[in-house]
N, C-alpha and C positions, 0 to 999 in steps of 0.2 A: 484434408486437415493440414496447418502450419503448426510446427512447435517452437516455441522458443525458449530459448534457457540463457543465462546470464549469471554471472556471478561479483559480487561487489565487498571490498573490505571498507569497514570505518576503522578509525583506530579510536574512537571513544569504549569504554565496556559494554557490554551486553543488557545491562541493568536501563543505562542511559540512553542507548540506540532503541529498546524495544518501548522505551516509554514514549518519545519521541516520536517512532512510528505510528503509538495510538493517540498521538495527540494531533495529529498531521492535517485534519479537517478543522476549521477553513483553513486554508494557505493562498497565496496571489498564484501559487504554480498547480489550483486545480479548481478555478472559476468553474469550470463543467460540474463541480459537486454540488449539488443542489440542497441537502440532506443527509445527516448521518446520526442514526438510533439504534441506542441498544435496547434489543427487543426483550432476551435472554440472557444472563448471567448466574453461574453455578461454581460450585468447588467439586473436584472428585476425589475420592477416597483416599487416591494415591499422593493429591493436592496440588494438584494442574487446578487453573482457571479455565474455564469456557465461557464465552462468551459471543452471541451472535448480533451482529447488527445489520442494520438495513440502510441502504446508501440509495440518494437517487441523484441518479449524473443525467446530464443532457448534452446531448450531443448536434453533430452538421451532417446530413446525409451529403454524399459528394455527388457532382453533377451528372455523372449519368449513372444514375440509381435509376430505377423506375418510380414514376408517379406511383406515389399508395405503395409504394412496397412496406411502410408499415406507418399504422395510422397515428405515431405520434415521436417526434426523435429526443421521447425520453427513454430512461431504461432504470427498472429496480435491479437493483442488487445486492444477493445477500455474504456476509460475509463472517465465516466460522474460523475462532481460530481458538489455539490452546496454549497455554503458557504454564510452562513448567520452570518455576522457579528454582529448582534444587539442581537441575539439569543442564539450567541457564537456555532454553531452547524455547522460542517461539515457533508454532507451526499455523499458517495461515492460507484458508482459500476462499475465495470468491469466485461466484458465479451470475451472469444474470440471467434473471428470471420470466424476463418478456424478450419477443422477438427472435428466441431461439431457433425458429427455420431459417432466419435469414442469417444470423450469424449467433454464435454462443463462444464466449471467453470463459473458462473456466484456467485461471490465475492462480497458482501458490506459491505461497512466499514461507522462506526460514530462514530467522535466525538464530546463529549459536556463537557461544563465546570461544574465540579462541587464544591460542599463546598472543596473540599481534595485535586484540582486535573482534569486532565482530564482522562476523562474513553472513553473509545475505546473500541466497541463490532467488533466484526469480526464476519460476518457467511459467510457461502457459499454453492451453490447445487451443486453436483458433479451427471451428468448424463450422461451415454452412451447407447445410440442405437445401437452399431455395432452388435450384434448377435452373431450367432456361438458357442455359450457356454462361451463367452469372456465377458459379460455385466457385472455380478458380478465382476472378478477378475478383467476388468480394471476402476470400478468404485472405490475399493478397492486400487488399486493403485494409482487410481488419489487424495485418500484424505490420503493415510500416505506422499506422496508427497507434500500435501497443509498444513498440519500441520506442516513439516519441513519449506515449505515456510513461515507463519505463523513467527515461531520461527528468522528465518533469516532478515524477514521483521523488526521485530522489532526493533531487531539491530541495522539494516539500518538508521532507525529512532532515536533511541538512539546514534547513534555516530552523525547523522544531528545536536541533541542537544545539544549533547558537543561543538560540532564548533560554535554552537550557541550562546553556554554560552561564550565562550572564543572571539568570535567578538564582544559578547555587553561590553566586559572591555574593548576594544581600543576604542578611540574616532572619529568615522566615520559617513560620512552622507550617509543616507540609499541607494543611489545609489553606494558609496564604500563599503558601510558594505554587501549590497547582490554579488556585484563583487567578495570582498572576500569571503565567504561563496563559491561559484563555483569555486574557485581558488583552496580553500584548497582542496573540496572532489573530483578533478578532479586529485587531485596530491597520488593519492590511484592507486596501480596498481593493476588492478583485481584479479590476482593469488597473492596478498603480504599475510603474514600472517595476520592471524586475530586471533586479542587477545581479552578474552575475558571480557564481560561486564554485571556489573551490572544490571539482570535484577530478578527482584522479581517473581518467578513465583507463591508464597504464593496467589500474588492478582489474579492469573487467574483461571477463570471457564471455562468450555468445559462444550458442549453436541451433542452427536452424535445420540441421538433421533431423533423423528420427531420433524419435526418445530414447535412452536408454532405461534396458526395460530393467544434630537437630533443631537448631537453635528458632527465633523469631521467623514468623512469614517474613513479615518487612523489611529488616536486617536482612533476609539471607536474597531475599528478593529486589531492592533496590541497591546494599550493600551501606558501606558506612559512609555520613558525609561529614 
């Protein structure tokens, strides 16, 4: 098993950053997604959202994989996460759901508002069972792979902001202002260039050790614009 852990500040709020994060598909920095649907969406008592979706990414087997080590280099993935608005705290994981012998990511992402900013830890368990002397080397490639994902993710997230920034100067009611938002990032063609973007990596930390073991919804959840 490889672990990964990470941690990243934005200085946008917590409000902005987590909307951003769910609006991040399609983006030009994650061609591999093929798909993304919500399957599942609820309120809970306490008045957290849940919501599940289902992602399909495709991916490149590297060249010496074995022939047929799995019959096809797509992969579902589902992805549970909870958003507590009062708390300001998103709690997010993904898992995928096929090909689990040969490798399984199992991904969680948080974020929470802080005094600076929102901070965003990243970890993840990279684990494969397939055998044959292959365990090590494809556990090893699944996390220089997830670190690259990692890096590109953020991105994705960082230009959702900018369109962000640049919808809340026109004056739109929230059912135009999120139309646009899906307008502009749909108007990216997967293969276009990508230029690159302001990201600080000064604020991030890694570790690849072991793990250590009442007002308005909408007011209080987007906040005021």
């Amino acid at each position: 098993m490889k672990f990964f852990s990470q941690s990243f500040l934005y200085d946008d709020p917590w409000s902005i950053v987590s909307l951003a994060f769910f609006l991040r598909y399609p983006n030009p920095y994650a061609a591999h997604v093929v798909s993304c649907d919500v399957v599942d969406r609820q309120h809970t008592s306490s008045g957290t959202l849940l919501t599940t979706r289902l992602i399909l990414k495709r991916g490149a087997l590297p060249r010496w994989a074995p022939k047929g080590i799995i019959s096809r280099a797509e992969s579902w993935v589902i992805e549970e996460s909870e958003i507590d608005p009062y708390g300001k705290v998103v709690k997010c994981q993904t898992k995928n759901l096929d090909h689990v012998k040969v490798m399984q990511i199992v991904e969680t992402q948080l974020f929470e508002q802080t005094a600076n900013g929102t901070l965003q830890t990243t970890e993840a368990y990279i684990t494969s069972k397939f055998g044959w002397g292959l365990t090590r080397r494809i556990e090893n490639h699944g996390l220089s792979r997830f670190k690259a994902h990692v890096q590109r993710s953020r991105q994705g997230v960082s230009l959702m902001l900018d369109l962000i920034r640049q919808a809340r100067l026109q004056p739109m009611t929230l059912g135009s202002y999120t139309s646009q938002l899906h307008s502009d990032r749909t108007s990216f063609a997967p293969n276009a260039p990508i230029s690159s973007l302001d990201v600080n990596e000064d604020t991030c930390r890694e570790d690849h050790s072991s793990p250590p073991q009442s007002g308005r919804w909408y007011g209080r959840f987007w906040g005021s614009r």
